[in-house]
C-alpha positions in Angstrom: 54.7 -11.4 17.0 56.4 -10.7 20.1 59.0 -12.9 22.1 58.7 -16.0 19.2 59.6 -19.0 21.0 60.1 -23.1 20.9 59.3 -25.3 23.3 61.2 -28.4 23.9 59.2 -31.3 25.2 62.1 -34.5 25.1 59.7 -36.9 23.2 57.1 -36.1 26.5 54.6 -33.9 24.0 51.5 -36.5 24.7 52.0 -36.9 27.9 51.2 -35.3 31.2 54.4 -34.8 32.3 53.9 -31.9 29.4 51.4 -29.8 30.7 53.5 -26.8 30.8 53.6 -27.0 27.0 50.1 -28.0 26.9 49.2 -24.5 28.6 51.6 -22.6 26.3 50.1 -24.7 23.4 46.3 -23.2 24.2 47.8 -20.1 25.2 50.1 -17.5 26.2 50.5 -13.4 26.2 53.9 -13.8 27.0 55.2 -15.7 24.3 54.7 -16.5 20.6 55.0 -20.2 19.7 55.8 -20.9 16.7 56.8 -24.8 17.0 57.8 -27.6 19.2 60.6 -30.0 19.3 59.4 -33.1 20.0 60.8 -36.2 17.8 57.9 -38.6 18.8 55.3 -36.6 17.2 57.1 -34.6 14.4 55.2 -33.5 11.9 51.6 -33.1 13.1 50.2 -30.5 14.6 50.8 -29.5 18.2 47.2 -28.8 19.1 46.1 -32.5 17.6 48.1 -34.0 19.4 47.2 -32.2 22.3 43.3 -32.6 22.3 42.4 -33.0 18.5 42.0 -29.5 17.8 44.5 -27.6 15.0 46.1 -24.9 16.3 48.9 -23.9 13.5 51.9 -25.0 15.7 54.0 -27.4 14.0 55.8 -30.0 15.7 59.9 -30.6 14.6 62.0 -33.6 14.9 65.0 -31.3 16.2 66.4 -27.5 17.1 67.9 -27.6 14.0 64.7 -28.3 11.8 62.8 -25.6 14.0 64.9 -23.0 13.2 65.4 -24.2 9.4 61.3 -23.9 9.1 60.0 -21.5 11.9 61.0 -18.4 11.2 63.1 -15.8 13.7 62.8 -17.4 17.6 64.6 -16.0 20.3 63.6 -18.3 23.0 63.7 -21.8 24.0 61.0 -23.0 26.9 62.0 -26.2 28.2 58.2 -26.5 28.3 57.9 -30.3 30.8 56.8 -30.7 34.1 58.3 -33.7 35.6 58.0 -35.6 39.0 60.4 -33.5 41.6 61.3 -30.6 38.8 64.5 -32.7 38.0 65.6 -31.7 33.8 66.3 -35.0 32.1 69.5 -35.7 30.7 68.5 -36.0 27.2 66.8 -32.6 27.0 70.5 -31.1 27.6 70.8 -31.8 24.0 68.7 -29.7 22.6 69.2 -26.8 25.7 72.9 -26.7 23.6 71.8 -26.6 20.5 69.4 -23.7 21.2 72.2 -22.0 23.0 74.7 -22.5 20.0 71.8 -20.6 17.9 72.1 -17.7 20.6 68.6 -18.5 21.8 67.2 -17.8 25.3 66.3 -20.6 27.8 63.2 -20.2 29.6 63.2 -23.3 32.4 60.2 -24.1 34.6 61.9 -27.2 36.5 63.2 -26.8 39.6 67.3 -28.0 38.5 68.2 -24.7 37.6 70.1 -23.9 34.4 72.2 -20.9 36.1 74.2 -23.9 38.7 75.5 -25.8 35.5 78.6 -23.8 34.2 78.9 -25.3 30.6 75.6 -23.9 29.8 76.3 -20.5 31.5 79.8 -20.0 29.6 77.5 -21.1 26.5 74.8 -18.4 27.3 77.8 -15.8 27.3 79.6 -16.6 24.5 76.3 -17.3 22.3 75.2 -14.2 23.6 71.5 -16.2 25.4 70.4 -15.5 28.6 69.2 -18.4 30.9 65.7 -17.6 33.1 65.2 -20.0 35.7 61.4 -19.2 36.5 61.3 -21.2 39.8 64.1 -19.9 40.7 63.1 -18.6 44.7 62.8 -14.8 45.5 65.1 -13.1 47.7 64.3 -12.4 51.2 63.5 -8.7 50.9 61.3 -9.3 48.1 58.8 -12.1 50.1 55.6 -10.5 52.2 54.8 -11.6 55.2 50.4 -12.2 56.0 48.8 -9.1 57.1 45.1 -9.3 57.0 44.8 -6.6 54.3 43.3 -9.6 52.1 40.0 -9.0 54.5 39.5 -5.2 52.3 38.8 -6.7 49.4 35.4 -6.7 48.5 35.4 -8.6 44.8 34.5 -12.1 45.1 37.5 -14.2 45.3 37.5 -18.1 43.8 39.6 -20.8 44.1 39.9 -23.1 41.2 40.4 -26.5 42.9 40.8 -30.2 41.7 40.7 -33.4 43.5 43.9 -34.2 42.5 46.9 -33.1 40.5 47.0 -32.3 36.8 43.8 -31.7 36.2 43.3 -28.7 34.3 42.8 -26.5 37.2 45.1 -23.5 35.3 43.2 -24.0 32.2 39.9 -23.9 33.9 40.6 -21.1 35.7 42.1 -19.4 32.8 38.9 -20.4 30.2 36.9 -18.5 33.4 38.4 -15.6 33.2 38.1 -15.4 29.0 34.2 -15.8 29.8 34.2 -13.4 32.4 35.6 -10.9 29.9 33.5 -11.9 26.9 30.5 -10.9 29.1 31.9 -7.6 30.1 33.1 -8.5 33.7 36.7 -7.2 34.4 38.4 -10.7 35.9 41.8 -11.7 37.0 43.8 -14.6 37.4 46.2 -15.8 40.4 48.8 -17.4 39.2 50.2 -19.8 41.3 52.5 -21.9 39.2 55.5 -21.4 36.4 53.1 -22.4 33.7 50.7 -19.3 34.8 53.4 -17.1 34.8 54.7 -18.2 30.9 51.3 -17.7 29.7 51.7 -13.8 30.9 50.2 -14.2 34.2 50.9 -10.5 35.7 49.9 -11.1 39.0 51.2 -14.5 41.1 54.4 -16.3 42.5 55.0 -19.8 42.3 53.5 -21.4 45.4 56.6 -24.5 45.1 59.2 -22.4 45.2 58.6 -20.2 48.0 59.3 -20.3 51.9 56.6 -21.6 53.7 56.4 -19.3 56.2 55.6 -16.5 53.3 53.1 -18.9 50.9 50.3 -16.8 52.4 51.5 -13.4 52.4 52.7 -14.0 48.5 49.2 -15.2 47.9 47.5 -12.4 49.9 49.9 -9.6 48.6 48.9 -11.1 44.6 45.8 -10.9 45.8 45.4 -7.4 47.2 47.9 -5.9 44.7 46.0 -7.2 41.9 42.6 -6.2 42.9 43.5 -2.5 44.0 45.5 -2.2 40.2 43.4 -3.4 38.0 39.8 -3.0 40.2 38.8 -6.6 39.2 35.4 -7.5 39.5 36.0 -11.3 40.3 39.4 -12.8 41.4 40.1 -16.4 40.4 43.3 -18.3 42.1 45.3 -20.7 40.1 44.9 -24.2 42.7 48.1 -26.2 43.0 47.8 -30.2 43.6 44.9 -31.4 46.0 43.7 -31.1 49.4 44.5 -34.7 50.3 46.8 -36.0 47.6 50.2 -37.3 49.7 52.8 -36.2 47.3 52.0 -32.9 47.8 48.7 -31.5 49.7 47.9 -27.9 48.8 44.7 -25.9 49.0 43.9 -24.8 52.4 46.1 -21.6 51.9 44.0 -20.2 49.1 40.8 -20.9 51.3 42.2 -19.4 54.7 45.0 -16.9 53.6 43.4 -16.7 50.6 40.4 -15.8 51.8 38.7 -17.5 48.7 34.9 -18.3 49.7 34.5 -19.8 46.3 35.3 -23.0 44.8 35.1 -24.2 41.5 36.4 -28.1 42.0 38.1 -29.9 39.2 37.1 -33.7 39.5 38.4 -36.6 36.6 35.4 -39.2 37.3 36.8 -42.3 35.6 40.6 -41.5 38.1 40.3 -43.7 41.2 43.6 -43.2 42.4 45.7 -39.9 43.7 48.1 -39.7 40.8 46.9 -43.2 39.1 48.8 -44.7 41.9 47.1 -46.9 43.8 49.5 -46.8 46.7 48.7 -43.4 47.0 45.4 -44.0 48.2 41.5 -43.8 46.5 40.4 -40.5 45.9 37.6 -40.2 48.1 34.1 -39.2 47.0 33.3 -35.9 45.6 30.4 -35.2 48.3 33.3 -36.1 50.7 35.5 -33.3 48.9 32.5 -30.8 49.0 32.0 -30.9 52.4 36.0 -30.9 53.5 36.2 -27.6 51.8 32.7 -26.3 53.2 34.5 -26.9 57.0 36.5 -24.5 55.7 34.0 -21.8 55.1 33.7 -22.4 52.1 31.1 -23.4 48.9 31.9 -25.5 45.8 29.8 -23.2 43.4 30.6 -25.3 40.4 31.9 -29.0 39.1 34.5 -28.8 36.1 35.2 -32.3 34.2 38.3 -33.4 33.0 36.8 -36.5 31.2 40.2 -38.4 30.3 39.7 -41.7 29.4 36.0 -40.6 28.6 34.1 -41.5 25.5 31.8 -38.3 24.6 28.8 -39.8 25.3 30.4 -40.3 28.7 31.4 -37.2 29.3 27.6 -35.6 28.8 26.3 -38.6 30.9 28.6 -37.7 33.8 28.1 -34.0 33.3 24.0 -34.9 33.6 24.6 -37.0 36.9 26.4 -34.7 38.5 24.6 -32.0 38.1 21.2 -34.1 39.0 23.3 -35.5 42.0 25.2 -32.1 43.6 22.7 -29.5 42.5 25.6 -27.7 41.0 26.6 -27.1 37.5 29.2 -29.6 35.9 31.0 -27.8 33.3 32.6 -29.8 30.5 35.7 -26.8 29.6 37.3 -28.1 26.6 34.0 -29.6 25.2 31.8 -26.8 26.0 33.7 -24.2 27.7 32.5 -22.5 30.5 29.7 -20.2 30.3 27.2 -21.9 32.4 28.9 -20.8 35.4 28.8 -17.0 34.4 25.4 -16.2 36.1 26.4 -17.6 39.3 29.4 -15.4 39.0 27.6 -12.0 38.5 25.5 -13.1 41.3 28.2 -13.3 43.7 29.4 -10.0 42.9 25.8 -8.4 42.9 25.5 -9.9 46.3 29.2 -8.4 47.2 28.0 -4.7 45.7 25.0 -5.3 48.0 27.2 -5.6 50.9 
């Protein structure tokens, strides 16, 4: 039980803004998670709260409880995603307390732990080490876009969603566990902190780097990670949405990215880009289709996130859009995703073809 670790969630466990957790909660080959510390939800079970399934991770009301009923940890994740990266206040709490019990912080936000000096002269004299994971690379470590991305011959797919927090990481990541169940050797791009705490080996995180490099990281992940491992299928980790506001992303992994796939992520009860309607109506998903076919590229498959969706909903959606885009509609956490594995072999038949 390697790197046995906590993840602190400020009372944010059920919401989105706790999708790093989520990820870590359905799974991780970095870390072992043993518990969360989340006082709203104490005492139940991580993965019911999550999405009704048991999972064996207890929930605690504090650091001090975790550590009391746990076991050994030696890390702490602050495991929240919120708007802008910015760590609340109120988590700074528990960041001492795991520090005073000469745990590790692991932080995925983009306030750094390393620029607050209380918390460093705690790491030192606790004997903790705090790991900023957003924290940018230096200069000599970026890459620059070279075109090597046009040698690779696997397939490569871009898991995309029509907006943000969709499941796009977990889709991607369920794709990958089919691939290998059915004896095809695929890889994941990670392209996010999250991807990296669940042991993502090849990646960068797309919101902390330069602009001018975003597509020679992605390309050199890319390239590296087919030539090391000889994948048979490449899948990239999407970030945000083509045409949200707050943040559009997407066209890299289709033009630097060279990704002639798409697997689109699509929540058909949300109207709105971030449930705001300020932000604008998401427009339709024959309208999405055909922006990312101008860019060369074919939505191969439809994954639902159904929130706010009865079940019977969800299987009535997943029939209508299927009927309507002559496309599979993959329900992930209700049926996982093997429907989409044939098309899959097929595209890299066709590649071995060529």
């Amino acid at each position: 039980m390697i790197n046995r670790a906590i993840l602190l969630t400020d009372g944010l466990l059920s919401t989105p803004f706790a999708k790093t957790a989520h990820g870590l909660i359905r799974g991780t080959e970095r870390y072992t998670v043993v518990g969360v510390v989340d006082a709203l939800t104490a005492g139940q079970d991580a993965g019911v709260v999550l999405d009704g399934h048991v999972r064996g991770i207890p929930v605690f009301a504090s650091v001090s409880q975790a550590l009391a009923l746990a076991g050994p940890v030696s890390y702490a994740i602050v495991a929240i995603a919120t708007n802008g990266g910015v760590l609340p206040p109120t988590m700074l709490t528990d960041i001492k307390h795991s520090l005073e019990n000469g745990l590790s912080i692991v932080n995925g936000l983009h306030e750094f732990l390393i620029d607050k000096p209380d918390l460093v002269a705690l790491a030192q004299q606790q004997g903790g080490q705090l790991i900023d994971v957003r924290r940018p690379k230096p200069r000599n470590e970026l890459h620059f876009w070279t075109g090597e991305i046009n040698r690779i011959t696997a397939p490569i797919i871009a898991v995309m969603g029509t907006d943000c927090a969709l499941g796009k990481r977990t889709t991607a990541r369920l794709i990958r566990e089919a691939c290998g169940r059915h004896g095809l050797n695929a890889q994941m791009i990670y392209t996010g902190q999250t991807g990296w705490l669940q042991g993502g080996h090849y990646g960068f995180v797309v919101d902390s780097t330069l602009n001018d490099f975003v597509s020679g990281e992605l390309e050199h992940a890319l390239v590296s990670c087919w030539r090391e491992t000889g994948a048979d299928v490449l899948l990239i980790e999407g970030q945000a949405a083509l045409r949200n506001p707050s943040g559009p992303c997407g066209s890299e992994f289709l033009v630097s990215g060279n990704a002639r796939h798409v697997v689109l992520v699509h929540a058909p009860k949300r109207l709105y880009y971030d449930h705001d309607p300020a932000w604008g109506k998401i427009p339709s998903i024959e309208s999405e289709i055909a922006l990312i076919r101008a860019y060369g590229s074919a939505v191969i498959a439809l994954a639902l996130n159904t929130e706010d969706c009865s079940l019977d909903e969800a299987f009535a959606f997943q029939k209508q859009y299927t009927e309507r885009l002559g496309i599979p509609a993959l329900l992930p956490l209700q049926e996982g995703v093997d429907p989409i594995f044939p098309i899959i072999q097929s595209l890299i038949n066709s590649a071995h073809a060529h």
